[in-house]
Structures are given as structure tokens and as C-alpha cells.
N, C-alpha and C positions, 0 to 999 in steps of 0.2 A: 832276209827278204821279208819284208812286212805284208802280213794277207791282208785279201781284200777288206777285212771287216774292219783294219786299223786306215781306211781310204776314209778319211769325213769329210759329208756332204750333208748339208743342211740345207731347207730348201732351196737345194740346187745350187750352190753355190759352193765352193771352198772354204775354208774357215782363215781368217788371219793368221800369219804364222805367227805371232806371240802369244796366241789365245789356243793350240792345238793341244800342248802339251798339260795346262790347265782342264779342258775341255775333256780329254781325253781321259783324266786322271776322274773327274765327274763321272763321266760318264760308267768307269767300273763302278764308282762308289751308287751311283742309283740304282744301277742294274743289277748289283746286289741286295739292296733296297727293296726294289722292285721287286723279282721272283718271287711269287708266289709257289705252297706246297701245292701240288695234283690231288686233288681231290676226288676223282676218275679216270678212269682209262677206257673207256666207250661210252659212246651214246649213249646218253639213261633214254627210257620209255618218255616219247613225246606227247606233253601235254597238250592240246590245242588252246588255254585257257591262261599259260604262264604268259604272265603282264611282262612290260616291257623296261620294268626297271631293274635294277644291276643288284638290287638287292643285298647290296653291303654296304655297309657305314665304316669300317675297317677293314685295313689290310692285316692278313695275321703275319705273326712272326716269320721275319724269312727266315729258309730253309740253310742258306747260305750263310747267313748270320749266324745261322747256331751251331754251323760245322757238320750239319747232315750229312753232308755229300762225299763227304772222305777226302782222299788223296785220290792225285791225279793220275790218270791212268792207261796202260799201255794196252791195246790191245795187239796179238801176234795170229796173226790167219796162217791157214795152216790147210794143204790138198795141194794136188797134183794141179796138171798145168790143164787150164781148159775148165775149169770145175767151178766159176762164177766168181773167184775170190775177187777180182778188182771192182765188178760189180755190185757187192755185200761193201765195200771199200765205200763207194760213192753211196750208195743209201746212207750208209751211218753218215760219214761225212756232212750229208745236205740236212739230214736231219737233227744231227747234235749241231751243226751250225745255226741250222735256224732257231735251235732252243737255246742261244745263248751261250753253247760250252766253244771255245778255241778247240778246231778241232783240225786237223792235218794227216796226208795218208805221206808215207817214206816208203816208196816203193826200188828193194833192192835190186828190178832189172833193169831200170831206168839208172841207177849209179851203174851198176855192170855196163850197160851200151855206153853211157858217157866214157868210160875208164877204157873201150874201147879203141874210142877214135883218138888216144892218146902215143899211136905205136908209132909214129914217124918222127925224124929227128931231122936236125939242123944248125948251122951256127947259130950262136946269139946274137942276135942286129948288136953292133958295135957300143953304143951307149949302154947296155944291159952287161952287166957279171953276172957269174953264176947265181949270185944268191938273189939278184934283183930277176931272174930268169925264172928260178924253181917257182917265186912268190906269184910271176904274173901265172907260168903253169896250174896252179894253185885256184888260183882265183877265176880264172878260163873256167877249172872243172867244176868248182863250188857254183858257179853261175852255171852252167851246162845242166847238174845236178838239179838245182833247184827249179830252174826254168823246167825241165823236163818234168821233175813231179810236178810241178804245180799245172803247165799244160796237159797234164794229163791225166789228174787225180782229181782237181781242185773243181767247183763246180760244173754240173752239163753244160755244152752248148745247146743252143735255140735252132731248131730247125724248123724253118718257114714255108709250107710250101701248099698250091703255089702259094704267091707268082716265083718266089725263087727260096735255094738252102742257103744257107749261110753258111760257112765252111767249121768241119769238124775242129772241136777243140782238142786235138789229138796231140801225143806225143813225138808222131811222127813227124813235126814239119822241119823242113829242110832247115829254117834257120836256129833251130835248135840243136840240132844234130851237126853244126857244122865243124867242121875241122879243127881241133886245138893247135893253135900258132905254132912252130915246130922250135925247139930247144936246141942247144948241144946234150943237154942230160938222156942219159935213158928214160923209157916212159915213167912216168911216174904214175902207180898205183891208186887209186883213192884210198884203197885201204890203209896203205900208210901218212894219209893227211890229215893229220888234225886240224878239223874242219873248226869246229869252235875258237882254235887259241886263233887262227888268222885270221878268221873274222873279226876278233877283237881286238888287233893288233900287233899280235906275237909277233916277237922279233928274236926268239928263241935258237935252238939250235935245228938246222935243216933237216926234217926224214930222209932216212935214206932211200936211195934211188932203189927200185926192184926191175926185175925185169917184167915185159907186157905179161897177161894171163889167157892173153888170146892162145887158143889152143888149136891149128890149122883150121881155121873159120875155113867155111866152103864161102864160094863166091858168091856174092848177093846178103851175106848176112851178119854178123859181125861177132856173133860164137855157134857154130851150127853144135848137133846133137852130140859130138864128143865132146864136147866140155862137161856135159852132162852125166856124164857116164863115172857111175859111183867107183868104178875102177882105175880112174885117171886121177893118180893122189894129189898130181901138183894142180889139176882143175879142182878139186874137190876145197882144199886147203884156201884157192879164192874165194872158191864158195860161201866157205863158213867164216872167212874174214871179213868179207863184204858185207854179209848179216851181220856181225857184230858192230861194224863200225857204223852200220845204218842205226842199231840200236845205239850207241853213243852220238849220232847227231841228234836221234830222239830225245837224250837228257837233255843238252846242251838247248833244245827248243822249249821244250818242259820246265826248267827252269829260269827261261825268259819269259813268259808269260804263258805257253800253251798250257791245255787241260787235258786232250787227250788224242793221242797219235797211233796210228794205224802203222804196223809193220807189216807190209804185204809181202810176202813171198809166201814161198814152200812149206819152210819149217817142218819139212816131212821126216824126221827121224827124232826119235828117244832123243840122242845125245846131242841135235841142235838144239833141241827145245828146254832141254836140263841145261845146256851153259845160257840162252837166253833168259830163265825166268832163275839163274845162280845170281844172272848179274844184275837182273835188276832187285833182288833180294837187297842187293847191297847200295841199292837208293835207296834213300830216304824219300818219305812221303809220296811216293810211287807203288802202284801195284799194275798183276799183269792176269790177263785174260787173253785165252783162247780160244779162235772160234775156227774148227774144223769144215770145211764144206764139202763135202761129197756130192757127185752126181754117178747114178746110175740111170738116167732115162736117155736113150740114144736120139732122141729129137734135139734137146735139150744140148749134150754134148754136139752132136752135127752144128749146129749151130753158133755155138760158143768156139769150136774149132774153125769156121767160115770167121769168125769176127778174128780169132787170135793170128790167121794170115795176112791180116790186113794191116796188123799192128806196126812197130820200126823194126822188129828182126826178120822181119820176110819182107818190109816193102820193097827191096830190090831181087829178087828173087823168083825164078819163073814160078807158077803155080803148082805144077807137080811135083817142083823138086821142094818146092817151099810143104806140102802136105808130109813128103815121103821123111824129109827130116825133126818136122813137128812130131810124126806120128814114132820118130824112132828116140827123138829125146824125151816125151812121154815114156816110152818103153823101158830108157834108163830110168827116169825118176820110179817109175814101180817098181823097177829090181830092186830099192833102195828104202822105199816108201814103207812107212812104220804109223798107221792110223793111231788116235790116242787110244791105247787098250788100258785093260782093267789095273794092271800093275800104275797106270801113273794114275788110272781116277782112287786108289787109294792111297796119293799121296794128296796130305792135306793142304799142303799150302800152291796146288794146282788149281786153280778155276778154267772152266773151257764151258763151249756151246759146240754142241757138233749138229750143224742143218745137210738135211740129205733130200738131195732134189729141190731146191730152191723152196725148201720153207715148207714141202707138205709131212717131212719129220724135224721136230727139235727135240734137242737133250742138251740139259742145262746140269750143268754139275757143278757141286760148290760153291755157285754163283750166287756172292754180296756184296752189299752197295748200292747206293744209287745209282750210281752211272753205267753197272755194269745191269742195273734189274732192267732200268730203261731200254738199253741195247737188247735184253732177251724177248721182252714184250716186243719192241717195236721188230726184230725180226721174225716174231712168229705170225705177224701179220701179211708179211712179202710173200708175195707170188708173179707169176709171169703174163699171167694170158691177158690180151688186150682189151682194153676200154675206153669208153671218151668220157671226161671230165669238162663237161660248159661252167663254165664261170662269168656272171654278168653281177650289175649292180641294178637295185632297182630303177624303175621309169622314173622321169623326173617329177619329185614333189613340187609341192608349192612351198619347201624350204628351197631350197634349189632354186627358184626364182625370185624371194627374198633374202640370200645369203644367208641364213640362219642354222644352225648347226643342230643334231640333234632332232628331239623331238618326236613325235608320233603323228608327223603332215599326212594328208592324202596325196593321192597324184595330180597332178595337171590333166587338163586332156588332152596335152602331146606324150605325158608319160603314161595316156592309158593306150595310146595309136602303137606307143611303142610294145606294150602289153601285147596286143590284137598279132602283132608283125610277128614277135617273137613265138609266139604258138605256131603259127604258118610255118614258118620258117622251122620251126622243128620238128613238127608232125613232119616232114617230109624224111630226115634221119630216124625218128622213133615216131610210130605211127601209136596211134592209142592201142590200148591192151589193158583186159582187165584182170590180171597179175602181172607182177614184174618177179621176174627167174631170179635164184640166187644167182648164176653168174649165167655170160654173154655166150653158149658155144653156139651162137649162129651161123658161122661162116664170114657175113659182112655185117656190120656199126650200120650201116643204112636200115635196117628194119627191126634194130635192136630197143627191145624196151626202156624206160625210161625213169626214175626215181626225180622227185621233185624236193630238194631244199630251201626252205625263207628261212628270215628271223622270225619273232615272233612284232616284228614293225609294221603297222598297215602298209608301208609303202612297197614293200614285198611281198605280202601276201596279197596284197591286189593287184600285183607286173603278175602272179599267175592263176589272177580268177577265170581268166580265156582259156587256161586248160582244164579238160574234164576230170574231176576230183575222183570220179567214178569209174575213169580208165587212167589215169594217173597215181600214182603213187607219191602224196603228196604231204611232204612233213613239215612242219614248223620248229624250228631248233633254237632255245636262246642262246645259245654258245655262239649262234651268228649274228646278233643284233651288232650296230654301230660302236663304236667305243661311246662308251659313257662320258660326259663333257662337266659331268659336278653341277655348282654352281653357274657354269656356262650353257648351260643348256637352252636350249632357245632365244639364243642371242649373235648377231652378228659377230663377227672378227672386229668392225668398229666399235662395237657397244665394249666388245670384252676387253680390249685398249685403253678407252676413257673409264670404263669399271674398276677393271685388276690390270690397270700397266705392269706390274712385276710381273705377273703370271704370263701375260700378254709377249714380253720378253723372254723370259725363259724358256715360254716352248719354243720360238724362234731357234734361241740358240742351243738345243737339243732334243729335239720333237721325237727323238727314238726314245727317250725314258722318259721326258715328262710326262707326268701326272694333273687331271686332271683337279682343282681345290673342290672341296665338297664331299659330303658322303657318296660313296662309289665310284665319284672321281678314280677315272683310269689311262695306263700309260700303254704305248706301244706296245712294251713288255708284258701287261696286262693282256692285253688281248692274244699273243701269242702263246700264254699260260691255258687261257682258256681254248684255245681253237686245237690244243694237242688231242684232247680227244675225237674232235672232225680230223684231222691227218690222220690219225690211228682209223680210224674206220673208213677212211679211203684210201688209204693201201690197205685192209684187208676187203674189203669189197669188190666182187667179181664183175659188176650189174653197171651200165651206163646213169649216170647222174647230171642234173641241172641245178647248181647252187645260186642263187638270189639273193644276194645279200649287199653290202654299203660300202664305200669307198676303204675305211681301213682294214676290214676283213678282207676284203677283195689285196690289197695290196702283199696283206699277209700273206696268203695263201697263194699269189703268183708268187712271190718269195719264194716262198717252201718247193714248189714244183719246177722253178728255172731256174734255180740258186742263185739270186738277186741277195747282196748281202746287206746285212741288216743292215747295216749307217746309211745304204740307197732306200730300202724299202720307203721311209717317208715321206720320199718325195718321187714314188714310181709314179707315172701318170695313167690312171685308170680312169676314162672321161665316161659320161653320161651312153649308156644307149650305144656298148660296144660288146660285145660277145665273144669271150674268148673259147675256143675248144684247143682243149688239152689232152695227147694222145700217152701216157706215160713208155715210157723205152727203159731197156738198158744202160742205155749212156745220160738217160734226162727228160725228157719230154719233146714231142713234137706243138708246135704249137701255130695255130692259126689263126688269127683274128678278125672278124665281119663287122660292121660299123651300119647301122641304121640310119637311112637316106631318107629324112623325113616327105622330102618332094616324090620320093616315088615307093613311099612307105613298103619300100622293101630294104634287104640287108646285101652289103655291097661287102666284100670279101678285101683287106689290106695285107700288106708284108710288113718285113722288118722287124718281128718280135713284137713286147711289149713299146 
């Protein structure tokens, strides 16, 4: 199944199919091109005084090009059930996607529930034999399979509200979960499918049939808590089959083009985690990391227990009985459960992260690499407690009403009314204050202080000269200026046509990497090189914020927070004088957005997402 990030959309449109595979083939070769090294990992100390140019004449050597980054890499999570893992799953996930790595979660209960709903039989409809029977069998679960992770690992859904939600992207929906065709064969196991040779055609010799692994499922769920029980050898024995054959679909992606894949489950014992990181020893160009998650805060766990009833193995299931058997298959997994102790951190060719309570301990052991330093950094900045995130673009300049790109314009005096609106309109969530608190424990976001970000562009720094500098908290960042346009800088889209027709075209037909010509000239991928340290310091930031900044930082960063994938990003539409608020979640972000009604110069509240 092809992820989102291989969908190309070019402004808005579909690309030709004789130009895709061309197009597509560019596109890795720039975006390696492209990547710039990190220079930073937080906010430097804001100047008031840094100019508004890009201050490079050169791109340095990519990082990519010279093999920095290593091999591609497995990571295998690892805690008991309830303890945040699929959520640590979805951070990495949004965030090494938005940075350009192919990234994928293979979550083993999601094949266990599919391999489930395999236990009924049947004749074969008369045009089918056996062997055209087992293939379509086959093909039923590899699709069941993948639809399932992907609905339900693969980026957050957008909840709107009001006026209305948009429905969860869960793994639960019915038309995922539906019933595999019925067979003459016995069920057939995933464990025993070689998932890679039929997808590429195999017409090899048939797996043998096994019998179901369902283990007397109680009614409403489809393995209840004895399956779990470290004393049930022939549950156990799926157990650890299931895991490994998740890690052999992982190679089989890995070596189609992915970078780095998430093994969610368990992996709560010495002896799973020694045959997983035996066998991935025995890839080539792969390595493996472990990231442990412990919770002991019972808020924390209450909570994460409330969400995990809600998931597909209790959603038919009354509520007490669905608590009583969660709280008793936990009970098995501890009798069994083996945290990573000192014996395996003195084995060298171990790497693991163990976060205890959602990020306020980390321990990183033996952790090298890029990919995997990135992932430790970027999880010691997660935390839980609530915040709002406003995202707007400046008022409109007087480029904006000559089509002109770039530049250093002032505002119109529609984009200064909208300045005036937009302070009103926020003073009434964040009232002035002259500190702003490291983080939010007020209770309710209505009377919560407020942080101020521009670029270092007049047109953003004058959308917030209406707020008081003196009870605001009010920074200028260049890391959020416009993308830089080179030689096109202050010039129509018509002038840069009849100028640079090549150039004129080529961003056309790839506007996520091109580059702009000129000293500092920069590409999509530019700009999300530099904006890593603003993500980095908001996910570690506790404190309500207002970012102000220009149509392609704006698009970036709705990207990064509703997992818009990049080949969309370019052509998200983020319009003049719209105000998004962003509430981050567990599963993604909530997201709301108001729109500036210039007739009654106040702001008027829309649905439907970005």
C-alpha cells in the first residue's frame, strides 16, 4: 500500500501518469539535495535587530549525500498495556514524517484482531479451488492488516468543533473490521503468510493451514485476557509468532523504500527482545532501538485506561466487563513483564530510551546515529498538559495587493483593522499580564497568559503593534520569516514567467523541493530544515502562544500539527486574515478556525478543518 506521502499533488492537481514515475524519482534525488545539516536544536536568544535576509549564499553539503544518517532503522517499544506506547508511536511518526524520513508504525494487535476475524469456514464459491481460495484468503488479511495500521497509526484526525467533529480516524470502524469471506480451509493464521512473496506475485508453494489462536474469547471481544496469560503456551507461542512476522513485514517495507518503522507492542520480556534485535542483526543496513515507556502516575494511567476501552477489542463489550478483563490481562502481562535491567544495558550492541511518565524521566543508553539522537531529543521535549497554539499569517501587505512576493511591504489599512480585530478578539482568551508562567496550571485557556511570535518581517511585527509589548511577551524569530524567493524577490509570478521561464516551470512541477535561483534562494524543504527548532520548542513549551508569520511557514507548521503530508503541504490553503487555534491531543490536535469579517470587523468562527 503506497502512504500518503507517495499521493502527488502539485498545485492542486494530479500529475500525468507518464510524468509520475519520472517526477517522483526527482523528487527523492532534490530532497536529498535539499536537506540541510541542523545547525540548532532551540530557540537561540532573540535579537530584536536581526535583518530580514536569509543570510546565505550557499547551501552546505548535504548530510544525506555524505552518508551521515546511517542505516535505516527499526525502532521496538516496549511496557505493559495502558502506558502511552501508541501514543509515543504517533509523535515520532508526525514528526520524522514531517522531516522528510518514510516513516511507518506495524502495530502487532491490529494483525492479532485481523487474524481473528479469520475463524469461520465455508465452501469455496464454485469458480475458486483451493489454491485460488487460500490466495484471495491472503489478500483479504494483507488488506485488513494494512488498512487497520494505517487507520490507526497513520496521521491524527482533525477535530472541529463547533460547529461539528469530524469522526475519529480509529482502528475501529466497522468497515475495517469486517468479516474475511469464508473458505473451505481452516483459518488461516497471518503468522504463517508470507506477506511480501504475494504481494509480489508468488505463486510458490501454499503455507500450511493452522488452526485459529483465538483462545475462548469472551463475548464482545475477540481474545479476552486468557490469551494473555504467560501460562497459556499455545497463546503464548502466537504471541511471539505474530511479533516476529510483524518484524519480517517491517524488512520487506524497509527495503522497498521505507526509513524507519515502529514495532508497537509489548516486547515485555528478555527473551522476546533478544530473538527480535538476533534477527534484525542479521539485516543488513538496518539497526534497532528500544524505547521503554513506563507510567507510574495514576492520573495518567486512569486515563489512558478510559481511552484503551474505547479501542476495537472492547468496542462490543459492556463497560464493566470490558474494565474487569483489561484490568486482568494487564495482571497477566506483569506476571511476565521483564523491564530492560542492567544485564541487557551491558550488552553492547543494545540501544534503548526508557521515558517514565510521559517524558518528565529519560534514559538513553547507547544511543547513536542520527535518527536515533533526533528521536531522543525530540522525546524529551513531550509532555501532556494542555495548551493553545494560534497560528495566523500577517494582515495584508501592500504586496498582497500587488501580487508581489517576498519583500519587506508594510501593511494596508485593511491589514492594519485586521491587526486592531485580532488583539480584541484575544484579549478576551489571554487577557494582558505582565509575566507570562513557564507553563498553563490555570484550570481554564480563557484567562491564560500569552507568548507573542513574528518574523523578524514589518508585516508581522506590525499585525502585533495593538498588543501591549509591556504585558505581552513579545518575540521576533528569524526562523519564521517567509521563504526566501532569490532572485525573485519582489517580483510578480508574471514578471518571474517572462524573467526565468525554466524556473517559472519547474516550481510548477515540484513546488515541495524547489529552490529558489539566487543567493539564499530556498525550497520547501529549506524551510522545514529551519522551522525544526520552533516544533522543538513547542512541544516542549507548557505556556499558551500566538505565532505570526507568512503563508509558507504557516502551511509548514499546520503540516507538522494535523499530519498534512508533505506532497499536500504546498498547496494547503491558508488565506489572508484567518486564525487558526490549535489545542494539541493525544491522538493529534483539535483544531478550530475564525475568519475575519471585514464588514463587521470582528472574527466569525468556521468548520471543516484546514
Amino acid at each position: 500500500m503506497a502512504s500518503p506521502q507517495c499521493q502527488r499533488v502539485v498545485d492542486g492537481q494530479v500529475d500525468a501518469k507518464d510524468e509520475k514515475q519520472d517526477e517522483e524519482q526527482m523528487r527523492v534525488s532534490v530532497l536529498q539535495q535539499h536537506r540541510r545539516p541542523i545547525q540548532s536544536v532551540a530557540c537561540p536568544p532573540i535579537d530584536r535587530r536581526l535583518s530580514s535576509s536569509t543570510g546565505s549564499s550557499k547551501a552546505p553539503r548535504d548530510i544525506l549525500e555524505q552518508k551521515e544518517l546511517g542505516p535505516k532503522l527499526i525502532i521496538f517499544m516496549v511496557g505493559l498495556p495502558a502506558r502511552g506506547k501508541s501514543y509515543i508511536c504517533k509523535k515520532l511518526v508526525r514528526y520524522l514524517s514531517w522531516s522528510g524520513f518514510n516513516t511507518r508504525v506495524f502495530n502487532v494487535g491490529n494483525r492479532r484482531r485481523v487474524m481473528a476475524t479469520s475463524t469461520s469456514s465455508s465452501p469455496p464459491p464454485p469458480h475458486e479451488g483451493p489454491h485460488e481460495a487460500t490466495h484471495q484468503v491472503h489478500d483479504d488479511h494483507v488488506n485488513s492488516v494494512h488498512a487497520a495500521t494505517e487507520s490507526h497509526l497513520e496521521p491524527p484526525h482533525i477535530s472541529v468543533t463547533p460547529p461539528r467533529t469530524l469522526p475519529s480516524d480509529r482502528a475501529d470502524t466497522p468497515e475495517l473490521l469486517a468479516p474475511i469471506p469464508k473458505v473451505s480451509y481452516k483459518p488461516l493464521s497471518l503468522a504463517h503468510l508470507l506477506l511480501s512473496k504475494f504481494n509480489n506475485g508468488y505463486h510458490g508453494p501454499v503455507p500450511e493451514p493452522c488452526p485459529s489462536p483465538v483462545v475462548n474469547a469472551a463475548p464482545g471481544t475477540t481474545h479476552d485476557a486468557k490469551f494473555f496469560d504467560p501460562d497459556n503456551p499455545e497463546a503464548k507461542a502466537v504471541r511471539e509468532k505474530l511479533a516476529m512476522d510483524t518484524l519480517e513485514e517491517i524488512f520487506e517495507w524497509l527495503h522497498g523504500g521505507g526509513k524507519v518503522a515502529i514495532h508497537d507492542a509489548t516486547n515485555s520480556t528478555v527473551q522476546r527482545r533478544r530473538a527480535l534485535l538476533d534477527r534484525v542483526k542479521r539485516e543488513k543496513g538496518v539497526k534497532a532501538m528500544f524505547i521503554e515507556s513506563i507510567c507510574t502516575d495514576k492520573r495518567v494511567l486512569d486515563e489512558n485506561i478510559r481511552m484503551k476501552l474505547q479501542g476495537p477489542d472492547y468496542k462490543n463489550m459492556p463497560p464493566e466487563e470490558a474494565m474487569r478483563d483489561f484490568l486482568a490481562r494487564t495482571a497477566n502481562y506483569e506476571r511476565a513483564y521483564e523491564t530492560i535491567c542492567e544485564d541487557e544495558e551491558r550488552q553492547d550492541d543494545l540501544e534503548f530510551i526508557k521515558l517514565v511518565n510521559v517524558g518528565k524521566k529519560v534514559i538513553a543508553n547507547n544511543v547513536h546515529g542520527y535518527l536515533e539522537s533526533q528521536c531522543v531529543f525530540y522525546l524529551m521535549q513531550m509532555h501532556i498538559k494542555p495548551r493553545t497554539i494560534w497560528l495566523t499569517r500577517h494582515g495584508e501587505s501592500e504586496y498582497n495587493v500587488t501580487g508581489r512576493i517576498g519583500g519587506d511591504p508594510p501593511l494596508t489599512p485593511l491589514g492594519r483593522r485586521y491587526s486592531s480585530a485580532l488583539a480584541r478578539f484575544l484579549n478576551q482568551f489571554h487577557p494582558p499580564t505582565h509575566t507570562t508562567p513557564l507553563d498553563d496550571n490555570f484550570g481554564t485557556d480563557r484567562h491564560a497568559p500569552l507568548s507573542i511570535w513574528t518574523s523578524t518581517l514589518r508585516r508581522t511585527f506590525e499585525t502585533v503593534e495593538t498588543f501591549d509589548d509591556t504585558t505581552y511577551d513579545i518575540k521576533r524569530i528569524k526562523f519564521l520569516n517567509e521563504i526566501y524567493a532569490g532572485v525573485c524577490e519582489d517580483l510578480t509570478y508574471q514578471e518571474i514567467e517572462q524573467r526565468y521561464p525554466d524556473e517559472f516551470y519547474a516550481r510548477q512541477k515540484a513546488k515541495l523541493v524547489y529552490r529558489y535561483p539566487g543567493p539564499g534562494g530556498e525550497s520547501y524543504v529549506d524551510v522545514i530544515e529551519r522551522l525544526r527548532p520552533i516544533i522543538i520548542e513547542l512541544e516542549r513549551m507548557q505556556s499558551n502562544v500566538l505565532i505570526v508569520t507568512h503563508q509558507v511557514v504557516l502551511r509548514t507548521l499546520l503540516s507538522y500539527f494535523i499530519g498534512i503530508p508533505l506532497d499536500d503541504m504546498p498547496t494547503l490553503s491558508v488565506p489572508l486574515h484567518t486564525l487558526y487555534c490549535l489545542k494539541p491531543k493525544p491522538y493529534g490536535a483539535d483544531l478550530v478556525k475564525y475568519w475575519y469579517n471585514p464588514d463587521t470587523d470582528e472574527f466569525e468562527q468556521l468548520g471543516d478543518g484546514v
